[in-house]
N, C-alpha and C positions, 0 to 999 in steps of 0.2 A: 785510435792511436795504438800502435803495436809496442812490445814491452821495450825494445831498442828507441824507438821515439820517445817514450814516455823515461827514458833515462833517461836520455839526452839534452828533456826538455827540465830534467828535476834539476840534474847535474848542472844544467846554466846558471835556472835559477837560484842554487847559491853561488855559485862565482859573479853573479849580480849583488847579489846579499854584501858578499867581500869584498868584493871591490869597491863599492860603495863605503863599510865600515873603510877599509883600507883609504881612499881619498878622504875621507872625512877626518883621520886621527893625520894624516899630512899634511894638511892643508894646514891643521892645527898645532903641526907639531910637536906631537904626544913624544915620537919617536922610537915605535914599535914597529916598523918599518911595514912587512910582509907577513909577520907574526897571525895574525887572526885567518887568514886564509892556507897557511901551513897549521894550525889548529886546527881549521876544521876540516882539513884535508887525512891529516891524522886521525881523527874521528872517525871521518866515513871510514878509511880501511878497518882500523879498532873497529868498529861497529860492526864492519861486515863478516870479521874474523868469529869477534863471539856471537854471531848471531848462529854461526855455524857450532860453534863450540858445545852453544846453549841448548842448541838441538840432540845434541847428545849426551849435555849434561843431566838434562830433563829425563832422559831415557832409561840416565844410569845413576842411580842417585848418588852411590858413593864417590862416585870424581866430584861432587860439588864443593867435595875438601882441599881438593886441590887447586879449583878455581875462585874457593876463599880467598887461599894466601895467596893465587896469585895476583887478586884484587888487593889486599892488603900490602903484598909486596910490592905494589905501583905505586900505590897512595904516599907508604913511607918512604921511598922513593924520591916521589915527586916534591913532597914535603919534607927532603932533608934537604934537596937541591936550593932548596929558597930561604932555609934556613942555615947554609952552609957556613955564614959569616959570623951566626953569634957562639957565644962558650958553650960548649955543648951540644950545637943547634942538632948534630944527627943523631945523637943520642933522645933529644927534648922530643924533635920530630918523630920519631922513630915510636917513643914509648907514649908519644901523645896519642896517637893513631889507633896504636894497638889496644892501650887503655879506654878510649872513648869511646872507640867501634863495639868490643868486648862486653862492657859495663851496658850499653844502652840495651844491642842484642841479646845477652842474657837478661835481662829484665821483662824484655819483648814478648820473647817465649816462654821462660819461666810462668810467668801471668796467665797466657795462654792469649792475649791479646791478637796475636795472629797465628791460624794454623803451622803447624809445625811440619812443614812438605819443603819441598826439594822449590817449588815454583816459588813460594813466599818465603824462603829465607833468600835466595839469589836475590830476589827482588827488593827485601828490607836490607839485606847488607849492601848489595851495590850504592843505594841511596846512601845511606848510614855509612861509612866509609868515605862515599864520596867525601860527604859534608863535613869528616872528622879532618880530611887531607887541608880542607879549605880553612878548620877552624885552626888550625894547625900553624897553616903559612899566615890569615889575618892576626891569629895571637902573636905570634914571633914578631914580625914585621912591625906591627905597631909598638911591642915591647922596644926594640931597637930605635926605632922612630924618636920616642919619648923618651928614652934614655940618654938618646945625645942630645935631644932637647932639655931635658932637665938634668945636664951632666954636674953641674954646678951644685944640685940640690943634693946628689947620690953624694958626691963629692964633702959636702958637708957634716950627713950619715956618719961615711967613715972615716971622719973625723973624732967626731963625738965617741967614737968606738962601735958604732952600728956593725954589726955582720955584713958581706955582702946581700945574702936574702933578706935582712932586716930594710937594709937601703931602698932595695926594688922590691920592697912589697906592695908600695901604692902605684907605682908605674904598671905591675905585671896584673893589679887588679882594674886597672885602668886600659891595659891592654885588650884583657879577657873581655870586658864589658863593651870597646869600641865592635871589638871582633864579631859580638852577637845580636849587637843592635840591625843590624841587616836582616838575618835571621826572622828576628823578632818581630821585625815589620811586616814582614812577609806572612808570618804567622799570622797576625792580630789583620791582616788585609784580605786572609783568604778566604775565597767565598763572595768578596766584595770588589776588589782588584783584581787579584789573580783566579784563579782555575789549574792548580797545581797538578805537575805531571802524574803521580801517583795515584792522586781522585781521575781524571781524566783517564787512564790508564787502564784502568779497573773500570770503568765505563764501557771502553771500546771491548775488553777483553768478557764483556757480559752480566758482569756483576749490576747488582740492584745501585739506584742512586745511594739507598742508607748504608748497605756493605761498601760502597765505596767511599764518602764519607766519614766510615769508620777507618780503614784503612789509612786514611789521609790522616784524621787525628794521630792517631800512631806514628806516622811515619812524624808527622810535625813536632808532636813531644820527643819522639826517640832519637829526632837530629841534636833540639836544644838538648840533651842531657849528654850528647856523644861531644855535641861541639864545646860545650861548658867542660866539659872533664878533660877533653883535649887542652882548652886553654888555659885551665888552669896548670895542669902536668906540665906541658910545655914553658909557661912562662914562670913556675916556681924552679923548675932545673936552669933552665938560661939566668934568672935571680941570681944563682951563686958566682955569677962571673967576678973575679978580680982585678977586672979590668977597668979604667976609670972612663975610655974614651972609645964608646963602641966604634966598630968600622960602618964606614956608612952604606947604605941600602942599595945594593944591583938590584936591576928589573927585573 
């Protein structure tokens, strides 16, 4: 198979993949229309762009400052868009990210838990970010979710003379906790269920089963502490809203 066949034949098969998801959430009626196949269309070029990038960031270590932020800069980003509806949301989003990503990766290295090279910090922040963008939009979202659900209860609070933050203390701790139960599972399944990208990763790129392993533990703890610090930042600044009757939640 020549490398023009062998695109041709990868390239179909996710447009199979998608189209498949894509009939399946219509049939159902989710009502994301086109969405997952414009995702992962996205993706591939993203992908193909820093694959170039990375080749040169590997080469030069000091641009890898600059393809920090601009990982950071997407994440928060991506995570104010969805957060765009609550008090605060781009501020909450914005400092959730930067605090949860920051806090985990200094801890990382500081420790010395993973070399401190140009390859494995691209490789632990990319992860670690990601997972801050995500703990970021599930804290929000559920914050808002449960706020108009329990608008009656807030509503009661500041009555009694509760602060707004006093009000949505149990809703934003209730938030952070739906947020990471996914997480979590993941966590306590790995090895068992899954075979996560990182151990896998470090497999293909040579590393021993136990350095890889290792890595993985790291990466698993260093998401829960980035996603936990995201949701809580996030869902104690959106807390102080003054508002009694959130707006409700776009897709």
């Amino acid at each position: 198979m020549t490398g023009f066949e062998h695109f041709a034949w990868f390239g179909g098969g996710l447009v199979v993949l998608s189209g498949v998801t894509i009939a399946l959430l219509r049939w159902q009626r989710v009502g994301i229309g086109a969405f997952p196949l414009w995702a992962l269309a996205r993706a591939s070029l993203q992908l193909a762009v820093i694959a170039l990038l990375l080749h040169g960031i590997l080469s030069v270590p000091w641009t890898v400052v600059g393809f920090l932020a601009l990982m950071l800069t997407t994440a928060s980003w991506t995570a104010v868009r969805r957060l765009s509806e609550l008090w605060h949301g781009r501020r909450a989003a914005t400092l959730g990210v930067l605090l949860g990503s920051a806090t985990a990766l200094s801890i990382v290295f500081s420790l010395g838990l993973v070399p401190f090279g140009t390859r494995y910090l691209v490789a632990t922040a990319g992860i670690v970010i990601g997972n801050s963008m995500t703990g970021s939009t599930l804290a929000g979202r559920n914050f808002l979710r449960a706020a108009r659900t329990r608008s009656l209860e807030v509503e009661s609070w500041l009555a009694l003379g509760a602060t707004p933050a006093q009000a949505h203390a149990e809703i934003g701790r209730e938030a952070v906790r739906e947020s990471l139960l996914p997480t979590l599972d993941q966590t306590k399944s790995t090895g068992l269920v899954t075979l996560p990208g990182a151990f896998v990763g470090a497999l293909f790129g040579g590393a021993s089963p136990v350095d890889a392993a290792q890595f993985q533990l790291v990466v698993l703890a260093s998401v829960l502490l980035a996603m936990s610090v995201t949701g809580i930042v996030v869902t104690r600044v959106v807390g102080t809203t003054p508002y009694l009757t959130p707006q409700p939640v776009q897709p």
